[in-house]
N, C-alpha and C positions, 0 to 999 in steps of 0.2 A: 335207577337213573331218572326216572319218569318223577318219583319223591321228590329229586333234586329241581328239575325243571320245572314241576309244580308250584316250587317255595319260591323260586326265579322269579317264574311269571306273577305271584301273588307280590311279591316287593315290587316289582315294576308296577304294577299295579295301582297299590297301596302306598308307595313313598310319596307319590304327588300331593295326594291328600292328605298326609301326616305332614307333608312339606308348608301347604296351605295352615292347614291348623296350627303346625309353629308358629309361623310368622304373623299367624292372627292372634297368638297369644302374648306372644313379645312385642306387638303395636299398641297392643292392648293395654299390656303394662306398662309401656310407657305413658299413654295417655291417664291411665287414672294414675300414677304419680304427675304430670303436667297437671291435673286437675285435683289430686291431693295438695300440692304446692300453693297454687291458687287460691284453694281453701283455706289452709293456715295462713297466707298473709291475706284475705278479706276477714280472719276469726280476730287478727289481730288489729287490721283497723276497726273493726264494728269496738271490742275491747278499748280501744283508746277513746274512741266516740263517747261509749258508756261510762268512761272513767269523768271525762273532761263532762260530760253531762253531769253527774253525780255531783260532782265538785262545785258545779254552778248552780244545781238544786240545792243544795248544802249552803253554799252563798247566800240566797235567796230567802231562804227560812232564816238564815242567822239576822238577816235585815228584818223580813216581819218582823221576829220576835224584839231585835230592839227599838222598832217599830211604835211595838205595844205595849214595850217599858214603856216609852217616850211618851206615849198618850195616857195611858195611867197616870203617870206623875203628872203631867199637864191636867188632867182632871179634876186628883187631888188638890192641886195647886187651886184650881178655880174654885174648887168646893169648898175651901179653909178660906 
C-alpha cells in the first residue's frame, strides 16, 4: 500500500509541472507558427520587391544600351 501512496504522492507532485510544461509547449507552438506565417508573407513581399526591382534594372540597361546605339550612329553620322 505504502508503493501505491508513494506513486500518489509523486503525481501530485509532478502533474503541476508536466501541467506548466504543456501549456509552455502549446504557447509556444503557436507562436512560432504566428511567426512562421509572418515570415512567409514578409518572404513574399521582400520576392515581389526583388522581382519589380529586377524588371526596372532590366528597363534601365535596355535604355542605356539603345542609348549607345543612338550615340554611335550619331557619331558615325558626324564622322562621314
Amino acid at each position: 500500500m505504502t508503493e501505491q501512496t508513494n506513486i500518489i504522492a509523486n503525481l501530485i507532485t509532478v502533474s503541476p509541472v508536466v501541467g506548466v510544461l504543456i501549456y509552455f509547449i502549446l504557447y509556444f507552438q503557436k507562436v512560432i507558427k504566428a511567426y512562421k506565417l509572418e515570415i512567409e508573407k514578409k518572404d513574399e513581399q521582400i520576392e515581389k520587391l526583388y522581382e519589380d526591382k529586377t524588371s526596372q534594372a532590366v528597363e534601365v540597361v535596355s535604355m542605356a544600351k539603345d542609348l549607345n546605339e543612338t550615340l554611335n550612329k550619331l557619331a558615325d553620322k558626324i564622322a562621314n
